[in-house]
CHARMM-style PDB file with segment names, atoms N, HN, CA, C and O in Angstrom:
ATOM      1  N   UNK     1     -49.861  68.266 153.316  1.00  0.00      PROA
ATOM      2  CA  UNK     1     -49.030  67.774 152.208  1.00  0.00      PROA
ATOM      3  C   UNK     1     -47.754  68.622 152.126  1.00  0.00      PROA
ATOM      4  O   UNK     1     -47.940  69.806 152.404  1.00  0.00      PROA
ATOM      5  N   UNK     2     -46.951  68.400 151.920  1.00  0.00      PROA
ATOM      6  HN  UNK     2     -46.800  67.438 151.694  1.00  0.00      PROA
ATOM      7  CA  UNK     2     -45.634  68.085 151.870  1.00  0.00      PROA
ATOM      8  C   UNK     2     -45.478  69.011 150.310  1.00  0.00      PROA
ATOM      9  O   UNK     2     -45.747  68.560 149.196  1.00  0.00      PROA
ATOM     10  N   UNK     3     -44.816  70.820 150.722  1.00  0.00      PROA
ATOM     11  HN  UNK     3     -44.597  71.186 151.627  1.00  0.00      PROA
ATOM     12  CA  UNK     3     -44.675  71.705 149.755  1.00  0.00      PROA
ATOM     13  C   UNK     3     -44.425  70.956 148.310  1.00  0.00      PROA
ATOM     14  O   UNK     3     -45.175  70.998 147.335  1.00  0.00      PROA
ATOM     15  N   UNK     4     -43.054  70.192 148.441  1.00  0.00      PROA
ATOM     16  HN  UNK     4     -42.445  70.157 149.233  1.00  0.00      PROA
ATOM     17  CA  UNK     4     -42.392  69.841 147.557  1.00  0.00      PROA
ATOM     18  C   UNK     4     -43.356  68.514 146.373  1.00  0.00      PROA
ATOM     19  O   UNK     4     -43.440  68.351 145.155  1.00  0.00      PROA
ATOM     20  N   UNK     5     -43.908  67.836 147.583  1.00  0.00      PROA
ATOM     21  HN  UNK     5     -43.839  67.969 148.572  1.00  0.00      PROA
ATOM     22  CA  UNK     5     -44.800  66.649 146.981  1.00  0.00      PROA
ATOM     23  C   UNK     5     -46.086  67.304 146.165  1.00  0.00      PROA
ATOM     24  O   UNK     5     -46.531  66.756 145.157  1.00  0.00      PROA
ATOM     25  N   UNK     6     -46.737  68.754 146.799  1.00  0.00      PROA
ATOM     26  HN  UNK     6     -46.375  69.200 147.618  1.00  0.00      PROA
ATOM     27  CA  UNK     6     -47.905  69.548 145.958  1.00  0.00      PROA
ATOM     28  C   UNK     6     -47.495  69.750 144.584  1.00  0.00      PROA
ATOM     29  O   UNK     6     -47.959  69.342 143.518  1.00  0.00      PROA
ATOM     30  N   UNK     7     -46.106  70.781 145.000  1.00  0.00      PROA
ATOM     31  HN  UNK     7     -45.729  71.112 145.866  1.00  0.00      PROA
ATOM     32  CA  UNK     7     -45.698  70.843 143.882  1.00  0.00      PROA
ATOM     33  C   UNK     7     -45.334  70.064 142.545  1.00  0.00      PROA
ATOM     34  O   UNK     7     -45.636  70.667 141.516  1.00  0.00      PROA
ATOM     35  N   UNK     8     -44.703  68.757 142.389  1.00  0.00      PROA
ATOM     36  HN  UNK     8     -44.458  68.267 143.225  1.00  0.00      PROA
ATOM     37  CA  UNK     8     -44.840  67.507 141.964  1.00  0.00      PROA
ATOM     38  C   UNK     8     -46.271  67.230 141.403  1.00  0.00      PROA
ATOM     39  O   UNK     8     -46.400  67.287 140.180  1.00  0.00      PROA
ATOM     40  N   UNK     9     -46.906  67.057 141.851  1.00  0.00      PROA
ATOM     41  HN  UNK     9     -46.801  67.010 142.844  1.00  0.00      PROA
ATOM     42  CA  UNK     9     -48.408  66.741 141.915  1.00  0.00      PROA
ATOM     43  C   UNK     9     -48.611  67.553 140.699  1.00  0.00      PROA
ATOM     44  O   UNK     9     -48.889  67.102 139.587  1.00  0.00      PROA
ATOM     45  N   UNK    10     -48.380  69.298 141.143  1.00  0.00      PROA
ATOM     46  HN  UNK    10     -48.154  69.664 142.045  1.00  0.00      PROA
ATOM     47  CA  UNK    10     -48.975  70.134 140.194  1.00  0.00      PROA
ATOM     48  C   UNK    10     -48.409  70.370 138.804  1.00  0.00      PROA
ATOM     49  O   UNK    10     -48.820  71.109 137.909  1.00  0.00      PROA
ATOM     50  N   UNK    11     -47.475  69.641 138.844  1.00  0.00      PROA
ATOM     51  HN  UNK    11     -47.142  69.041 139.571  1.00  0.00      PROA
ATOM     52  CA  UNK    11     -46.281  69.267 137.768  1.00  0.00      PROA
ATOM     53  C   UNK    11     -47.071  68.605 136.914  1.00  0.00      PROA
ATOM     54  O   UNK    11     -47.869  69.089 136.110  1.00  0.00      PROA
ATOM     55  N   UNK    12     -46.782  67.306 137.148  1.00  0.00      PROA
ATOM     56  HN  UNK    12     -46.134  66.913 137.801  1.00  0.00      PROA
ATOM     57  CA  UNK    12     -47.380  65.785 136.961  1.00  0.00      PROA
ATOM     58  C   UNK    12     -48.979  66.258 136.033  1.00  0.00      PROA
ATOM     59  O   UNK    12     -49.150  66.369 134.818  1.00  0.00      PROA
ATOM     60  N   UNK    13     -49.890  66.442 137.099  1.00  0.00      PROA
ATOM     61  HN  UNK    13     -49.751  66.352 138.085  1.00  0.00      PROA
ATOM     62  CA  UNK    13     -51.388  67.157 136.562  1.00  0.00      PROA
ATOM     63  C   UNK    13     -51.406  68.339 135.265  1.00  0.00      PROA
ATOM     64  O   UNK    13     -52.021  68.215 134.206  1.00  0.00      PROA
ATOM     65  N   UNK    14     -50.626  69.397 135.646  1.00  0.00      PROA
ATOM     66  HN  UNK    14     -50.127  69.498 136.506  1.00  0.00      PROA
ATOM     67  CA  UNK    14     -50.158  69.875 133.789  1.00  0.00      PROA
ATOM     68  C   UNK    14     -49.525  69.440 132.760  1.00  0.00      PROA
ATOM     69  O   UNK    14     -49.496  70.011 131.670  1.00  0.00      PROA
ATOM     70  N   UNK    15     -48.939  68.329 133.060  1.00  0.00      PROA
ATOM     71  HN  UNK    15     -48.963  67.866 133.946  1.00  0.00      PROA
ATOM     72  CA  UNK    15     -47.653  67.858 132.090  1.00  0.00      PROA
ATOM     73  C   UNK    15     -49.071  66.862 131.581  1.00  0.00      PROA
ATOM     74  O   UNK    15     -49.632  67.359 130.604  1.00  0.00      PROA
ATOM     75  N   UNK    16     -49.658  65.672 132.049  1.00  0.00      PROA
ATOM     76  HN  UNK    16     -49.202  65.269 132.842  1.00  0.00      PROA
ATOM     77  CA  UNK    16     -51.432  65.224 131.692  1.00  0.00      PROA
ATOM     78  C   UNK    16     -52.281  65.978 130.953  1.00  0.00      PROA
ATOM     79  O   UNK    16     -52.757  65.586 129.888  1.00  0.00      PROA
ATOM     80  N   UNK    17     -52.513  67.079 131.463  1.00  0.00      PROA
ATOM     81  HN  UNK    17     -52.126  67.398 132.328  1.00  0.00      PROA
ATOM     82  CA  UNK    17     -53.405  67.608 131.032  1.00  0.00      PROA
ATOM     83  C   UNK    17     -52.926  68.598 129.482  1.00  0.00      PROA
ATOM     84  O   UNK    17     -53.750  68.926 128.629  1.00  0.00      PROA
ATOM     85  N   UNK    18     -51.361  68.948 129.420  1.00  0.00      PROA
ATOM     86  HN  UNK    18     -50.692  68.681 130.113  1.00  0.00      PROA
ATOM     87  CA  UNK    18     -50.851  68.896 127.873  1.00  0.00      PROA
ATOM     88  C   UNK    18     -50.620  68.000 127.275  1.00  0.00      PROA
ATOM     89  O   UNK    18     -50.132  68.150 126.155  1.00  0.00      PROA
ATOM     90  N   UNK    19     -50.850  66.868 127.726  1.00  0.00      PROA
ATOM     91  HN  UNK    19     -51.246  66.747 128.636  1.00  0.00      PROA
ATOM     92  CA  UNK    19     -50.996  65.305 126.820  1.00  0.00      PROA
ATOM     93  C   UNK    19     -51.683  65.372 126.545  1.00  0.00      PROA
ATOM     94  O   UNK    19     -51.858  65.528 125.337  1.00  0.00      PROA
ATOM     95  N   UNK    20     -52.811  65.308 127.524  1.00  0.00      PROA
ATOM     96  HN  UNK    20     -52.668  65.181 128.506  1.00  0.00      PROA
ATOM     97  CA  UNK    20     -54.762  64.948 126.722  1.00  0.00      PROA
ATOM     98  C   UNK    20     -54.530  66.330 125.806  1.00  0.00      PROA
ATOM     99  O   UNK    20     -54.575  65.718 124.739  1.00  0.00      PROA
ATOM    100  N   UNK    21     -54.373  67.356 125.498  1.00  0.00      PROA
ATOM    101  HN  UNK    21     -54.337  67.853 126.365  1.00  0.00      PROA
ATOM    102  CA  UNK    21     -55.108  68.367 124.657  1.00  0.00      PROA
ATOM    103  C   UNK    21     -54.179  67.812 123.642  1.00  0.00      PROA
ATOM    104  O   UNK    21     -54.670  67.586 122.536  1.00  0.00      PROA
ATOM    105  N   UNK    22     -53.011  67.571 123.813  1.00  0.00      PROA
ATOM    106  HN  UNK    22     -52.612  67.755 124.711  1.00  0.00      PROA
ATOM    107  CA  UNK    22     -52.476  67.309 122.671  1.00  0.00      PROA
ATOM    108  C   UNK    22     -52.825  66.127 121.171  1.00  0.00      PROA
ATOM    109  O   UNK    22     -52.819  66.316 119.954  1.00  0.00      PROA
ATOM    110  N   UNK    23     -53.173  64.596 122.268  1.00  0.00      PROA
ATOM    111  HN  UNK    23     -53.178  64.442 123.256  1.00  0.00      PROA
ATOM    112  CA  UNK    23     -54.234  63.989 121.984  1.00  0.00      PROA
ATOM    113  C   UNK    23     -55.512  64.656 121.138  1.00  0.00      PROA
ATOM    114  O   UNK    23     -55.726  64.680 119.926  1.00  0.00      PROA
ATOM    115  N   UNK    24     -56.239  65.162 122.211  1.00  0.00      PROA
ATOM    116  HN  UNK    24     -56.065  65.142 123.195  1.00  0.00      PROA
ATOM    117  CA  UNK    24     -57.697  65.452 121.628  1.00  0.00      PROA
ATOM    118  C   UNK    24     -57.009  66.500 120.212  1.00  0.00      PROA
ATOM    119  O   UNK    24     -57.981  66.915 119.580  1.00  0.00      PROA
ATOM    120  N   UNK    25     -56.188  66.814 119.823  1.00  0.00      PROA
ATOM    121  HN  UNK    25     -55.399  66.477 120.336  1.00  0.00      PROA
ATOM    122  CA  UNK    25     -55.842  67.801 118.968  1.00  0.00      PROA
ATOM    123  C   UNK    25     -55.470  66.732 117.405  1.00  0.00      PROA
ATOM    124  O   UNK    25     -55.885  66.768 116.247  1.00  0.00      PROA
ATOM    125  N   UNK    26     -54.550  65.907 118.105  1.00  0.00      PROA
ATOM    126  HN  UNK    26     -54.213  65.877 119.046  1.00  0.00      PROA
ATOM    127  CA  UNK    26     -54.318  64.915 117.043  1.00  0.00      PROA
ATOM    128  C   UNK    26     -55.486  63.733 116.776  1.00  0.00      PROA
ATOM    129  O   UNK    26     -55.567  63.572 115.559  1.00  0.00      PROA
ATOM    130  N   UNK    27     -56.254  63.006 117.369  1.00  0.00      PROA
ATOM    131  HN  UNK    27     -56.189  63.138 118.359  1.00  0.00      PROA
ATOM    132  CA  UNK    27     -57.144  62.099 117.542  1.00  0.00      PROA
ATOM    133  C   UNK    27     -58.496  63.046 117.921  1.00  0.00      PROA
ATOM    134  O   UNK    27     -58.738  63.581 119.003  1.00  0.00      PROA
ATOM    135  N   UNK    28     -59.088  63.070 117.003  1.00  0.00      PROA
ATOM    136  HN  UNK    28     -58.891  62.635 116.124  1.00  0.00      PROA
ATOM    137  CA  UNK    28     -60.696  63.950 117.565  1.00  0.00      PROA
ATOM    138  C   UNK    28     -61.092  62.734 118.426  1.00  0.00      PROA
ATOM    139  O   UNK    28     -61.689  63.132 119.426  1.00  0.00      PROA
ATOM    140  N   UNK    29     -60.964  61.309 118.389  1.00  0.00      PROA
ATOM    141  HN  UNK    29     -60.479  60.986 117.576  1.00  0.00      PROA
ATOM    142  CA  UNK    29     -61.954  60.476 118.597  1.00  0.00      PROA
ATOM    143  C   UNK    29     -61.392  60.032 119.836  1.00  0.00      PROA
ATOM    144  O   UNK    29     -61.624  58.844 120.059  1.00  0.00      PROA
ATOM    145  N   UNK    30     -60.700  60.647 120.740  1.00  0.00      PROA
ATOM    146  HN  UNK    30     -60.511  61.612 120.559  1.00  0.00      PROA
ATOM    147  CA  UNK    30     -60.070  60.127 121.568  1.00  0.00      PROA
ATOM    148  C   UNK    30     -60.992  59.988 123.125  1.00  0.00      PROA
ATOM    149  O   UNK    30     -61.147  61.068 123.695  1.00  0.00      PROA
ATOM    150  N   UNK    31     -61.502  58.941 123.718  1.00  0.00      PROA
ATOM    151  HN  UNK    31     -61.376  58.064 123.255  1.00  0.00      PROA
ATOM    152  CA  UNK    31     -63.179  58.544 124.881  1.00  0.00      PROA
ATOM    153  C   UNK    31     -62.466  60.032 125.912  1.00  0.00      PROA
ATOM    154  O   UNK    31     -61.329  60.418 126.186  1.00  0.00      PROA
ATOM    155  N   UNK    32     -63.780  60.469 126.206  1.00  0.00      PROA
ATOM    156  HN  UNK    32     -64.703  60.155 125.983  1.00  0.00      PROA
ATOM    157  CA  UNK    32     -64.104  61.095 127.601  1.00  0.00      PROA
ATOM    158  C   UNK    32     -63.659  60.419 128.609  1.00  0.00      PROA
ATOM    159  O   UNK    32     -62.917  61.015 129.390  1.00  0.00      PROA
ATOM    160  N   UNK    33     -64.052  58.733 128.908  1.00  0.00      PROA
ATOM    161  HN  UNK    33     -64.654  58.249 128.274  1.00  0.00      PROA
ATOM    162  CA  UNK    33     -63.764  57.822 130.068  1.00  0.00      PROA
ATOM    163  C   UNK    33     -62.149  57.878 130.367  1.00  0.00      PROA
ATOM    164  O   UNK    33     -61.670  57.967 131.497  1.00  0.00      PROA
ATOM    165  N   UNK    34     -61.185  57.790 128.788  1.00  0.00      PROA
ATOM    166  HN  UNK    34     -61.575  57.717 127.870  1.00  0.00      PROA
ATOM    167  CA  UNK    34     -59.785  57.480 128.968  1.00  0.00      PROA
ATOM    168  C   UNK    34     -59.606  58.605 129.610  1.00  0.00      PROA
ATOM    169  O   UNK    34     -58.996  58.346 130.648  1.00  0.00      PROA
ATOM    170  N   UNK    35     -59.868  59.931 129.504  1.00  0.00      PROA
ATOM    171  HN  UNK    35     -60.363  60.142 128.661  1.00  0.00      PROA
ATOM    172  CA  UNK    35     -59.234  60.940 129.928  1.00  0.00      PROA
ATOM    173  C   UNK    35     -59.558  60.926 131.864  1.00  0.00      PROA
ATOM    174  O   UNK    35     -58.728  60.960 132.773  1.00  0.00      PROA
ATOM    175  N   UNK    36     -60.600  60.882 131.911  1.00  0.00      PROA
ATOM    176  HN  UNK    36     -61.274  60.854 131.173  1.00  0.00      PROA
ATOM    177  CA  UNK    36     -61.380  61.090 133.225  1.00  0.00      PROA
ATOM    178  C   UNK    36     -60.435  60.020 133.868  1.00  0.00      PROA
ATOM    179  O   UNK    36     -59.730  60.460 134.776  1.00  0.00      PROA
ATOM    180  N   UNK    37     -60.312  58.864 133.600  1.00  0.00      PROA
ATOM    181  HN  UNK    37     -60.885  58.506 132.863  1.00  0.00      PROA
ATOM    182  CA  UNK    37     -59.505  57.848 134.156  1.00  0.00      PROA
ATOM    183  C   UNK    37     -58.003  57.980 134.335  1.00  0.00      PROA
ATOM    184  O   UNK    37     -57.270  57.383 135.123  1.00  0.00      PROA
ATOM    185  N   UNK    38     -57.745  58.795 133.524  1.00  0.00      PROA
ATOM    186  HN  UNK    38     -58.341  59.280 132.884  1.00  0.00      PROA
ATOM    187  CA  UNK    38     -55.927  59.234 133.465  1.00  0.00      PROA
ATOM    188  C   UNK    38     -55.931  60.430 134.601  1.00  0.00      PROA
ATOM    189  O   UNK    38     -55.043  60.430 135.454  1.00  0.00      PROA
ATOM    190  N   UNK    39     -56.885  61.384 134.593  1.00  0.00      PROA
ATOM    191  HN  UNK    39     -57.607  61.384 133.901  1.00  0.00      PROA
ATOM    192  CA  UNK    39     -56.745  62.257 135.546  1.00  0.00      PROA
ATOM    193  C   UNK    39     -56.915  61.886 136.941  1.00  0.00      PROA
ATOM    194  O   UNK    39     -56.633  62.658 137.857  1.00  0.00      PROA
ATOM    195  N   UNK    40     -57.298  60.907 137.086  1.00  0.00      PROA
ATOM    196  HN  UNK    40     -57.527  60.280 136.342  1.00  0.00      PROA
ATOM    197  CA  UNK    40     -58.197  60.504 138.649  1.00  0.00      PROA
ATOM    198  C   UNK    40     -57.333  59.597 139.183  1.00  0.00      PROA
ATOM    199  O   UNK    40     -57.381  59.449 140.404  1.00  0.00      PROA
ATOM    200  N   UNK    41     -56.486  58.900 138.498  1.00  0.00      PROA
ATOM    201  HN  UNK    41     -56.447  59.020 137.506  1.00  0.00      PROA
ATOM    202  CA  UNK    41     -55.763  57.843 138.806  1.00  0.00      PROA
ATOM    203  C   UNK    41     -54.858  58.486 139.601  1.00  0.00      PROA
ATOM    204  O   UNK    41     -54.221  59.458 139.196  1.00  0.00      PROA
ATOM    205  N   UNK    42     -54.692  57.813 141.206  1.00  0.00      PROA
ATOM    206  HN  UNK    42     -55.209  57.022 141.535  1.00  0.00      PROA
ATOM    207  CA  UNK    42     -53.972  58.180 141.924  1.00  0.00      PROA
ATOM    208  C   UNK    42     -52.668  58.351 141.662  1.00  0.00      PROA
ATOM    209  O   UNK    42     -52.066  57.459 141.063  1.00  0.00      PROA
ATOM    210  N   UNK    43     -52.114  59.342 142.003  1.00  0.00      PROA
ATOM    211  HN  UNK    43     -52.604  60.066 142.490  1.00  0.00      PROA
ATOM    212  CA  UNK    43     -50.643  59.393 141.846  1.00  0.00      PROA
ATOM    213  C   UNK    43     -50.034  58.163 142.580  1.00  0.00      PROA
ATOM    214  O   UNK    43     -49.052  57.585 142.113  1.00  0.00      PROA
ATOM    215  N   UNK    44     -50.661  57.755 143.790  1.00  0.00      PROA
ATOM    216  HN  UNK    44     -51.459  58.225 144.169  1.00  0.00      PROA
ATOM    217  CA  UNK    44     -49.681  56.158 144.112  1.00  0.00      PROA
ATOM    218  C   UNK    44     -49.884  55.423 143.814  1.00  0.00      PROA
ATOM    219  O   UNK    44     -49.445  54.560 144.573  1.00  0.00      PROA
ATOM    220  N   UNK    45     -50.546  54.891 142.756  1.00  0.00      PROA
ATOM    221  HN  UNK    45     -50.903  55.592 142.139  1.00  0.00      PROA
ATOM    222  CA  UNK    45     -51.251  53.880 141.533  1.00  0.00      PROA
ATOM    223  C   UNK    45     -50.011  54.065 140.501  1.00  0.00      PROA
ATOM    224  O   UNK    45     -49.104  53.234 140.546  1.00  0.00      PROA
ATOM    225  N   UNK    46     -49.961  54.960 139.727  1.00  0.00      PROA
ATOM    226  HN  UNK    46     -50.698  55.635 139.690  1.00  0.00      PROA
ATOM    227  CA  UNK    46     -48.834  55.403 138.698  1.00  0.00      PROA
ATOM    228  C   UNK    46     -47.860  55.069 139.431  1.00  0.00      PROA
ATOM    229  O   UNK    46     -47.450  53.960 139.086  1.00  0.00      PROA
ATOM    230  N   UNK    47     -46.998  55.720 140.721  1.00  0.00      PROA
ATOM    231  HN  UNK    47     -47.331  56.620 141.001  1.00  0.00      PROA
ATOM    232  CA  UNK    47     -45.916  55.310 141.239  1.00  0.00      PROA
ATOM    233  C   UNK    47     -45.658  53.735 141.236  1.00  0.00      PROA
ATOM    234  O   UNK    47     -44.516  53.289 141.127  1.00  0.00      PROA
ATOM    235  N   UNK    48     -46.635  53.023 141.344  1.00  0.00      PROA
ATOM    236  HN  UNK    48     -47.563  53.386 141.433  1.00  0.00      PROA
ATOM    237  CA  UNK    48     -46.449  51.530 141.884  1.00  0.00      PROA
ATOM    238  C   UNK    48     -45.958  50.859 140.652  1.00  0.00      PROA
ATOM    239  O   UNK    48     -45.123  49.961 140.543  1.00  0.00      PROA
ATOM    240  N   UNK    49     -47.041  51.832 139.240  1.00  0.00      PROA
ATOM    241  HN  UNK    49     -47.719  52.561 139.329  1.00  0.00      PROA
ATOM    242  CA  UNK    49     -46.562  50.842 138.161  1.00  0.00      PROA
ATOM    243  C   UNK    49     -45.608  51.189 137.892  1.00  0.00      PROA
ATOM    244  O   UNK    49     -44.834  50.293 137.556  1.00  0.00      PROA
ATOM    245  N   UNK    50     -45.227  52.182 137.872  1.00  0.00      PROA
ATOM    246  HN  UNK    50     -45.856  52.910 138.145  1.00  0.00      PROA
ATOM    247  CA  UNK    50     -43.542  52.944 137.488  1.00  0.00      PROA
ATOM    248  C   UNK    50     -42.782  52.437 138.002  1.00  0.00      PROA
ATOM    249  O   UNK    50     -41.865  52.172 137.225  1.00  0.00      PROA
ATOM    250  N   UNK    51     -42.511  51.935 139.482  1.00  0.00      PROA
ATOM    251  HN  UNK    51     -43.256  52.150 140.114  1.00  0.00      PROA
ATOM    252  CA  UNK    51     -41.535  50.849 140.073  1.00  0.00      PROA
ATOM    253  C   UNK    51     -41.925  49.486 139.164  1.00  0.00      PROA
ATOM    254  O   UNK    51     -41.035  49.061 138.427  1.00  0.00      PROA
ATOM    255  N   UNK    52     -43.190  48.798 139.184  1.00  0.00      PROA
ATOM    256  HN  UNK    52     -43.913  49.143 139.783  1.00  0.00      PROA
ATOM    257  CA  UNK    52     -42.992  47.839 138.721  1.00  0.00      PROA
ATOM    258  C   UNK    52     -42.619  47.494 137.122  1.00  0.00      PROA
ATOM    259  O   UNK    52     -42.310  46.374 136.715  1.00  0.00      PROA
ATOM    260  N   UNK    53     -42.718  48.738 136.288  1.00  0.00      PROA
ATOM    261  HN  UNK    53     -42.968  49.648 136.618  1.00  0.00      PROA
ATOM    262  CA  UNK    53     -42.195  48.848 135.329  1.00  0.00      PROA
ATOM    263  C   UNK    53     -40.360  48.609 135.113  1.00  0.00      PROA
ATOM    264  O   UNK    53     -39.771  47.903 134.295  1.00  0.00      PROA
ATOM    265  N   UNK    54     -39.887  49.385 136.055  1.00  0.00      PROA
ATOM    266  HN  UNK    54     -40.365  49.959 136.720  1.00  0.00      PROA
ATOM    267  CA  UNK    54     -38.655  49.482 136.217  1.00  0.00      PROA
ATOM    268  C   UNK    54     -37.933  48.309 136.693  1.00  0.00      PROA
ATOM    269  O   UNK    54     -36.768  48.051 136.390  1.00  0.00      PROA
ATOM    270  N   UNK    55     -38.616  47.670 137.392  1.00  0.00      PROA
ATOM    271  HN  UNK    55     -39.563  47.880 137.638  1.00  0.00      PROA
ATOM    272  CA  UNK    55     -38.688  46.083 138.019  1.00  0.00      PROA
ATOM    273  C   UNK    55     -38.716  45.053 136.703  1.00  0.00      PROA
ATOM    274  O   UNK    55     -37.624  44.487 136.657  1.00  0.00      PROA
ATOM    275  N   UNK    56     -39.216  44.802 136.083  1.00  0.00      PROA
ATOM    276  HN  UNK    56     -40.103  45.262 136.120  1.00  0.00      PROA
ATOM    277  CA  UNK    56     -39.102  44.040 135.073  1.00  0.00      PROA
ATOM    278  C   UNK    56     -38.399  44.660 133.643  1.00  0.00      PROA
ATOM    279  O   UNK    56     -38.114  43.788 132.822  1.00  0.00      PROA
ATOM    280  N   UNK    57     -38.173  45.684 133.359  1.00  0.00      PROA
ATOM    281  HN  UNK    57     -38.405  46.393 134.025  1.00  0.00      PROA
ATOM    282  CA  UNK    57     -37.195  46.265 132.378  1.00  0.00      PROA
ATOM    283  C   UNK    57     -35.816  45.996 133.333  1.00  0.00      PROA
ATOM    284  O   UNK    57     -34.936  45.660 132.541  1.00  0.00      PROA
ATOM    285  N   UNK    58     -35.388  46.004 134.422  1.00  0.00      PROA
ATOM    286  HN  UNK    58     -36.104  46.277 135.065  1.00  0.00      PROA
ATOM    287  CA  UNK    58     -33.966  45.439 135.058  1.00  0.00      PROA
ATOM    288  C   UNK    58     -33.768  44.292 134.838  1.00  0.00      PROA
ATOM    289  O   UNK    58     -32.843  43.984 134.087  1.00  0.00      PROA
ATOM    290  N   UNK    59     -34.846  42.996 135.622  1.00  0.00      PROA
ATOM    291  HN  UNK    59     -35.597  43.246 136.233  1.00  0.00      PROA
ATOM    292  CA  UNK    59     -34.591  42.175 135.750  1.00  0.00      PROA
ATOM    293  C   UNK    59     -34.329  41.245 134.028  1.00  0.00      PROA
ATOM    294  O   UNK    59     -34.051  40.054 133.894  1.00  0.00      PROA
ATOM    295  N   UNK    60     -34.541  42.290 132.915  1.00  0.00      PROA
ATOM    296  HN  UNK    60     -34.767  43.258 133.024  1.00  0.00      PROA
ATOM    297  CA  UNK    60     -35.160  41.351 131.868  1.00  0.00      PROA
ATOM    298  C   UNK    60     -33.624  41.368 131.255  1.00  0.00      PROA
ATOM    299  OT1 UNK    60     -33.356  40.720 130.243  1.00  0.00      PROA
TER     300      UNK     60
END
């Protein structure tokens, strides 16, 4: 892997993981599953929707 892309990665994975606490801080009731699922989700899963996000906020 690609220094620059780890790094990214390791970005991305703390910048998440001060969301969820922030979450679990504001929302006690916030599922185990959502979190486990936000962490696991491939980073080229997110990329795809992030283009296709950007894809229909242009075209609209």
């Amino acid at each position: 892997m690609d220094p620059k892309v780890a790094q990214d990665h390791a970005k991305t994975v703390r910048s998440r993981l001060n969301i969820i606490r922030g979450g679990i801080k504001k929302e006690k009731s916030l599922l185990a599953e959502k979190i486990t699922a936000f962490l696991v989700l491939p980073l080229s899963t997110i990329d795809t929707i992030n283009k296709q996000i950007i894809k229909s906020s242009r075209s609209s």
